[in-house]
C-alpha positions in Angstrom: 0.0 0.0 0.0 1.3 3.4 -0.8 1.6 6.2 1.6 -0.8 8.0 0.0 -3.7 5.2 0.8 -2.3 5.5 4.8 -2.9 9.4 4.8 -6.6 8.7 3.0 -7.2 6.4 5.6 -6.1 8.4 8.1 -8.7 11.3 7.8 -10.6 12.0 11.3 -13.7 10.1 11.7 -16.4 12.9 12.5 -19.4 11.3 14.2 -18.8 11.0 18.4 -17.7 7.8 19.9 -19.6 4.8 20.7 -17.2 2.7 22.7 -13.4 1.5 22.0 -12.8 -2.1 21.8 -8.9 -2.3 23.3 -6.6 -5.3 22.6 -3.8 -5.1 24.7 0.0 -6.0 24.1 -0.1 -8.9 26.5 -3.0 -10.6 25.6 -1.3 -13.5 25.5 0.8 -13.0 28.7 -0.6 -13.2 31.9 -1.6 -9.3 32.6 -1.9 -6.2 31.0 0.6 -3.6 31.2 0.3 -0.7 33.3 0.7 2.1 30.0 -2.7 0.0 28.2 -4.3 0.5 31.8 -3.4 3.9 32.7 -4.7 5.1 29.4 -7.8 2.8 29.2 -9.4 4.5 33.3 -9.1 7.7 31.8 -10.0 7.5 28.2 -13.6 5.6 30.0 -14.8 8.5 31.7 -15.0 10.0 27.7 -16.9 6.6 26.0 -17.2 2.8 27.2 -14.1 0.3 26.9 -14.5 -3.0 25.9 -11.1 -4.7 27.0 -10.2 -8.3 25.5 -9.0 -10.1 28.1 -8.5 -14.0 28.2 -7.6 -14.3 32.1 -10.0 -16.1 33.7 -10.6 -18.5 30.5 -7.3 -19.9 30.2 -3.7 -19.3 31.8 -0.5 -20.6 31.0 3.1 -20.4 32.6 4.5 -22.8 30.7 7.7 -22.1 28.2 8.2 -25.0 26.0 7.2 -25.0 22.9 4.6 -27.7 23.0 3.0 -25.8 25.9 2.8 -22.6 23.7 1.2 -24.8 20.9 -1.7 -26.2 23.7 -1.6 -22.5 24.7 -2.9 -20.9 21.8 -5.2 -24.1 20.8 -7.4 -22.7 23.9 -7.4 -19.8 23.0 -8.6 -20.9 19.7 -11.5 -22.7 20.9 -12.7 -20.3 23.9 -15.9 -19.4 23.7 -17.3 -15.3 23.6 -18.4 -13.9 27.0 -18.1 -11.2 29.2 -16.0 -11.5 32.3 -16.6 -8.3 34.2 -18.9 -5.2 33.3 -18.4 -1.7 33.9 -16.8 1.8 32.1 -14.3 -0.9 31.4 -15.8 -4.1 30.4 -13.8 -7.1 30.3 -14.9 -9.7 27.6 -12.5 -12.8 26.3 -13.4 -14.6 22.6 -11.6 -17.1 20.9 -8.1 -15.8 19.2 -5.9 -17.3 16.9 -2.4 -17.1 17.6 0.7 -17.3 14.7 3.5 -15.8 13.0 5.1 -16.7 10.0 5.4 -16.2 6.2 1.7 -17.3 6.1 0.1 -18.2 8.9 -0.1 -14.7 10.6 -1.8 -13.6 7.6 -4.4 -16.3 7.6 -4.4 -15.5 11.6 -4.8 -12.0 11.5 -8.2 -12.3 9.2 -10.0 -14.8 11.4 -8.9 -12.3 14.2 -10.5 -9.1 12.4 -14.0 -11.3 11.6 -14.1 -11.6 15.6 -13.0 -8.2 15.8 -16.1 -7.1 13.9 -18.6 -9.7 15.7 -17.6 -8.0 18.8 -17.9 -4.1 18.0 -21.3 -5.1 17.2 -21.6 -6.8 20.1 -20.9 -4.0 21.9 -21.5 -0.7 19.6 -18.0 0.0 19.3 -16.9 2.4 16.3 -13.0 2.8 17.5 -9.9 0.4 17.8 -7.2 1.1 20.4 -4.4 -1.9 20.0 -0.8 -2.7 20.9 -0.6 -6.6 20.1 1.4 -6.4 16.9 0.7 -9.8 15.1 -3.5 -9.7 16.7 -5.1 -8.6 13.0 -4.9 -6.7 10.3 -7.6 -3.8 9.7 -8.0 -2.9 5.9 -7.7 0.1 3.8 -11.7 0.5 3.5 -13.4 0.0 6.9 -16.1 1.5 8.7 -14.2 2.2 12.3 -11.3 4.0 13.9 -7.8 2.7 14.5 -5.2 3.6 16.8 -2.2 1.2 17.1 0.5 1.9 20.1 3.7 0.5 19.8 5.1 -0.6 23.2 8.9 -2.3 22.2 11.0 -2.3 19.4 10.9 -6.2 18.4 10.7 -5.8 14.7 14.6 -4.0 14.7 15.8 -7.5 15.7 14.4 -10.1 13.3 16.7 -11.4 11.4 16.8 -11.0 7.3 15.2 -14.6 7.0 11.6 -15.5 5.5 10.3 -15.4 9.2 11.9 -12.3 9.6 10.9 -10.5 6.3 7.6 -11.8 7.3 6.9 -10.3 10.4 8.5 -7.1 9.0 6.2 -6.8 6.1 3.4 -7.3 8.2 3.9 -5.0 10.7 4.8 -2.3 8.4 1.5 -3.0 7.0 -1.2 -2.5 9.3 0.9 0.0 11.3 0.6 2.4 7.9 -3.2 1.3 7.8 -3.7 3.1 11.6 -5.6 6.4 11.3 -3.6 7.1 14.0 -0.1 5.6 15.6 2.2 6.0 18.7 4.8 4.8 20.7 6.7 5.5 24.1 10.0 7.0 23.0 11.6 9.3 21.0 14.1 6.7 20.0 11.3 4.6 18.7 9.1 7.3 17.1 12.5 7.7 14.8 12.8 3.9 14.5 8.5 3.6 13.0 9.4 6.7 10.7 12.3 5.3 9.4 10.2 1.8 9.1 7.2 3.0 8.0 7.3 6.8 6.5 5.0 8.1 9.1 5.8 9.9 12.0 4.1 8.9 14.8 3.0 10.2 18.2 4.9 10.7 20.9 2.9 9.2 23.9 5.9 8.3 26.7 5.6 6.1 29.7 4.5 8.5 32.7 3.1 8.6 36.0 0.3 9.6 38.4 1.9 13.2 38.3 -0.8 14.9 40.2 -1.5 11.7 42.9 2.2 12.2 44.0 2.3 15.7 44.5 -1.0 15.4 46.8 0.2 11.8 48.3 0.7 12.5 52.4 4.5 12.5 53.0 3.7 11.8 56.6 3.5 8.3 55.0 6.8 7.7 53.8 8.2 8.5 57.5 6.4 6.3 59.7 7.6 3.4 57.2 11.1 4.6 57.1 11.3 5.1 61.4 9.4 1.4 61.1 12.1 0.1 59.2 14.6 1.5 61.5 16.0 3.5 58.6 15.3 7.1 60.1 19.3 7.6 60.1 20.0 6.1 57.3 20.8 6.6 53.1 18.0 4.9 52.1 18.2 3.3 48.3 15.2 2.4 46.6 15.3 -0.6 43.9 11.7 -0.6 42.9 10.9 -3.6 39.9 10.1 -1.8 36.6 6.4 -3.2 35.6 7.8 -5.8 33.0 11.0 -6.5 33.7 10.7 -6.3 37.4 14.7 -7.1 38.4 16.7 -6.7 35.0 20.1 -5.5 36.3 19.7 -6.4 39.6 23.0 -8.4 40.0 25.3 -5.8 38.8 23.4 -3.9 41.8 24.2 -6.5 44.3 27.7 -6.8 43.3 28.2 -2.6 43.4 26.3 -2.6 46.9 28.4 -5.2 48.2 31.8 -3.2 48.6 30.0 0.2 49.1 28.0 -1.0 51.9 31.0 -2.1 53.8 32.7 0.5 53.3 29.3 2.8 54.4 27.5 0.9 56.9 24.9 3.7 57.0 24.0 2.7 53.2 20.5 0.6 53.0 19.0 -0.9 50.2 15.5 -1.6 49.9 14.3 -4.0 47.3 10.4 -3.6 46.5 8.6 -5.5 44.5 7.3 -9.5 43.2 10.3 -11.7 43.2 12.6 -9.5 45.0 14.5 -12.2 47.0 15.4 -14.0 44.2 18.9 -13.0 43.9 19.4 -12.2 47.2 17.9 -15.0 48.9 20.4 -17.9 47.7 23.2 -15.4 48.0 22.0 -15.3 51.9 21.9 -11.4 51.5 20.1 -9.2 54.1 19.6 -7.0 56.7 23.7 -7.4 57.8 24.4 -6.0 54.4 22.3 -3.3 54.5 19.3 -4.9 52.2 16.0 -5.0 52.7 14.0 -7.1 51.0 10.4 -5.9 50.7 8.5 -8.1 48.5 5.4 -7.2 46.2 3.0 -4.1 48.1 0.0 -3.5 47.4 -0.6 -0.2 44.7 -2.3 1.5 46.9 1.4 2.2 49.0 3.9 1.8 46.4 4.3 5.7 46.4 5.3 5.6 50.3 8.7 3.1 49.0 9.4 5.9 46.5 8.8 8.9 48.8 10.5 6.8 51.6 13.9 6.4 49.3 16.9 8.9 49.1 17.7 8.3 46.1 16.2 5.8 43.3 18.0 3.0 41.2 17.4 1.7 37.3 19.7 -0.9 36.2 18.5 -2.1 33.1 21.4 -3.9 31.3 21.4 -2.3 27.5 19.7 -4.4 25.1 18.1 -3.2 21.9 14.9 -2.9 23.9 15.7 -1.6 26.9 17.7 0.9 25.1 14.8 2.6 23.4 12.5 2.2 25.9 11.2 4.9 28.6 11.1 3.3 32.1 7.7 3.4 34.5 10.0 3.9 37.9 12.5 6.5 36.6 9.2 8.4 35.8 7.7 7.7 39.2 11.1 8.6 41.2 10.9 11.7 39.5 7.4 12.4 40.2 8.6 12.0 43.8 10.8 14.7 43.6 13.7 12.1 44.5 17.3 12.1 42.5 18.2 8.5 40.7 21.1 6.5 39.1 20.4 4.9 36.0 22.4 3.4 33.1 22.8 5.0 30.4 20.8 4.1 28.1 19.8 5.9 24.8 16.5 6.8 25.5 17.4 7.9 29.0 20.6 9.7 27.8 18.1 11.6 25.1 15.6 12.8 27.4 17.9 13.7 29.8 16.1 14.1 32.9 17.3 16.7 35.4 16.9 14.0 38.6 18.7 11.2 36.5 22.8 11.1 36.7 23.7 7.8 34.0 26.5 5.8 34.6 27.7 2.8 32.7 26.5 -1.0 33.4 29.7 -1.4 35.6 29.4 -2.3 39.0 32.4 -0.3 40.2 31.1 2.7 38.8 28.3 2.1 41.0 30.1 1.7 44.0 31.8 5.1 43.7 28.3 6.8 42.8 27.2 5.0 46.0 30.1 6.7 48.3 29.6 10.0 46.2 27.1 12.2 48.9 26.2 14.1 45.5 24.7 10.8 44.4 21.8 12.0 47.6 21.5 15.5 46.3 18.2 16.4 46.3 17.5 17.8 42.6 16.3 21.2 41.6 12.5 21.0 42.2 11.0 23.4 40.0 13.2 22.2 37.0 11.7 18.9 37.7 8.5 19.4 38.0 8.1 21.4 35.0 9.7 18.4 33.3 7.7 15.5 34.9 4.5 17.3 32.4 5.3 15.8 29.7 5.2 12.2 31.8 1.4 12.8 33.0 -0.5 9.7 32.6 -3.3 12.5 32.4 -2.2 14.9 29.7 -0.8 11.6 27.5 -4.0 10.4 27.7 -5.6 13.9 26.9 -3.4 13.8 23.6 -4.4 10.3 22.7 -7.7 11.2 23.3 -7.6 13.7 20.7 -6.1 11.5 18.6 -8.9 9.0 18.6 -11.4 12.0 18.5 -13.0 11.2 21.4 
């Protein structure tokens, strides 16, 4: 398809919306990502969401290939029904699952038929969708599409049928979207160079406004419950997906700093947490504390509680281009951070974010560097954390889906 058929297909819609049917990127995962969720309980109080979910009709943790294959049979042969009703209705309907020089094709048009079946189910006249191999909408149709793009997957397949493939399809339907975005600047360069189009930039963010009204009280009584009142309190808090990347570089930086500070304490927050630790024997003697998965509702008091925040991705072609969910949130709390430097992190350059290279020596000096602590300059800061609102993204993407 030409360019010129994407920009004809990309003219506003003009009636007002019915309802937005969402397919998220982990539909075949076991949750869905925070950035679909975030956007989907504000864009609701605008027009019903219908989110297709398959969670309580069939879950897998299996890995192996022959699990995978039993995985996505299920899913083939679920029936339609809704799970949970509200301004976000959860439904699940059968899905058919493959990639290839073929089959994704043949995939991808049984997927739009249900597609279809269930905006009429439901009155829906928009598409919001991040799953990149779910369907493919054609030139001529009668509703609006949005596609987000959450990683950059399709800059690693390799020049082989598969490969070509995948990259042909994507390319495809992401020129079809009336509308398209993604969660970096690196990537929105990446889909122009892929596709011609530009696309929006909608980043990974945070609850901008809920931190700067959350009681700070809060963060004290769990630091003086701790025992950590007199102490330089570090805060690991598990990205959303990839909740402990990095984390033994970490250990093996903390290690020397700690003994050389004894006032230096690490808290680790978040699901899985001990699991480096733990067979290590690592705790409370070497300054960590392991916290384990809290509840949302007091997540914020671990990141107002910390003196300084942690991110230690280890570069990857992902990871690289990606924006990070807690080096938003520790800057929403005002609090200064380490990261690696990674390119999308070193682009945006974030006045509360000093990079270092994934060395673990470097990290112990940053560790024994008091300017590590320094509290950054606030009003800088804040005017920097509006363009990570969760609230005026979703404003923008809003207007995007004329809404």
């Amino acid at each position: 398809m030409t360019l010129e058929v994407a920009e004809r297909a990309a003219q506003p819609a003009t009636k007002a919306a019915t309802g937005i049917l969402w397919v998220a990127r982990m539909l075949y995962a076991t949750n869905i990502r925070l950035r679909e969720l975030e956007f989907a309980k504000r864009l609701c109080a605008r027009t019903p969401i219908f989110l297709l979910d398959r969670h309580e009709a069939v879950s897998s943790q299996e890995q192996s290939f022959a699990a995978k294959l039993r995985l996505r049979m299920r899913l083939r042969t679920g029936g339609f029904g809704v799970i949970e009703r509200g301004p976000i209705t959860r439904f699940r309907m059968p899905v058919t699952a493959a990639t290839g020089p073929v089959l994704n094709r043949v995939a991808a048009r049984r997927n739009e038929g249900r597609i279809l079946a269930a905006m009429r189910e439901f009155g829906c006249d928009r598409v919001f969708h991040s799953n990149q191999f779910f369907f493919l909408p054609p030139e001529q149709r009668s509703y609006r599409y949005h596609f987000d793009l959450v990683d950059n997957f399709f800059g690693e397949w390799p020049d082989t049928m598969v490969g070509a493939s995948r990259k042909a399809f994507l390319r495809d339907f992401m020129r079809r979207a009336d509308t398209l975005s993604t969660m970096s600047h690196t990537m929105c360069d990446k889909v122009e160079a892929f596709t011609g189009r530009r696309p929006m930039y909608l980043p990974n963010s945070a609850d901008v406004a809920g931190i700067a009204a959350w009681p700070r009280a809060r963060a004290g009584l769990l630091r003086d419950k701790m025992g950590l009142n007199e102490r330089r309190v570090v805060g690991f808090i598990g990205n959303h997906t990839m909740h402990f990347d990095g984390m033994e570089m970490l250990i093996d930086a903390w290690l020397p700093a700690h003994k050389a500070n004894p006032r230096l304490a690490l808290m680790i927050v978040g699901p899985g947490s001990a699991k480096l630790t733990k067979p290590r024997g690592l705790g409370v003697e070497q300054g960590i504390h392991v916290i384990g998965p809290v509840p949302a509702t007091e997540v914020w008091d671990y990141f107002l509680a910390s003196d300084l925040g942690v991110h230690t991705y280890q570069p990857n072609p992902i990871t690289n281009d990606a924006t990070p969910l807690n080096v938003v949130e520790f800057g929403a709390s005002g609090k200064p951070m380490l990261g690696v430097n990674l390119t999308e992190l070193s682009r945006i350059n974030l006045p509360h974010v000093k990079l270092l290279p994934y060395d673990a020596a470097a990290w112990t000096r940053a560790f024994l560097d008091e300017e590590s602590f320094a509290p950054p300059d606030q009003a800088k800061l804040g005017d920097a954390m509006q363009t990570f609102s969760w609230e005026e993204n979703s404003k923008k993407l809003a207007t995007a889906m004329e809404l």
